[in-house]
C-alpha positions, -999 to +999 in steps of 0.1 A: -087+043-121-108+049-091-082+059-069-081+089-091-099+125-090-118+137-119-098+162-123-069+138-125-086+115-148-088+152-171-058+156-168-045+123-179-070+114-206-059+146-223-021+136-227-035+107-243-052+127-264-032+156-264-038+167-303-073+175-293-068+198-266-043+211-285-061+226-315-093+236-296-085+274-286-102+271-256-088+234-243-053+253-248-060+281-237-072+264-200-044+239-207-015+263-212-031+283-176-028+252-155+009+249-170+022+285-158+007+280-130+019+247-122-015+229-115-005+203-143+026+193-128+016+194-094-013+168-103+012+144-121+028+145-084+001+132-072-008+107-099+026+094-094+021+090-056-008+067-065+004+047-090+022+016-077+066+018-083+074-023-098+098-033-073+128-043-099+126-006-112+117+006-072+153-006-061+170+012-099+159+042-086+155+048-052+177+017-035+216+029-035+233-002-025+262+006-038+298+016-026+302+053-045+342+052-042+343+013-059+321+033-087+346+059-090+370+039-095+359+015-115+349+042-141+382+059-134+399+033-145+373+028-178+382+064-187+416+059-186+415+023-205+394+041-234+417+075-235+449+057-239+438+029-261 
């Protein structure tokens, strides 16, 4: 976790412990600030950026190798196998 920011490290350890900061007034009351003004999602960016993608669920997501009108079709024809059955 060195390649993380204090702040970051905050930010994180308290969704693992999220009951705590959500009962102490004052945690919330900071927490629920950072959420309207969108410094808690803005850090998760940049957590994400820094944590390493696996490379099976790297090509899931963000690899389309795929021909979109052999998908449409294929489904298509699904749907019209389960409506008429």
């Amino acid at each position: 976790m060195e390649q993380f920011t204090p702040f970051e490290k905050k930010i994180m350890n308290s969704y693992k412990n999220f009951t705590n900061v959500y009962y102490d007034p004052e945690k919330k009351r900071q927490f629920d600030k950072w959420i309207k003004d969108g410094t808690i999602e803005k850090t998760w960016i940049e957590i994400y950026k820094k944590i390493p993608i696996e490379t099976h669920i790297n090509e899931l997501l963000f690899v389309q190798n795929y021909d979109q009108n052999s998908i449409i079709t294929e489904m298509n024809e699904y749907i019209e196998n389960k409506l008429t059955k």
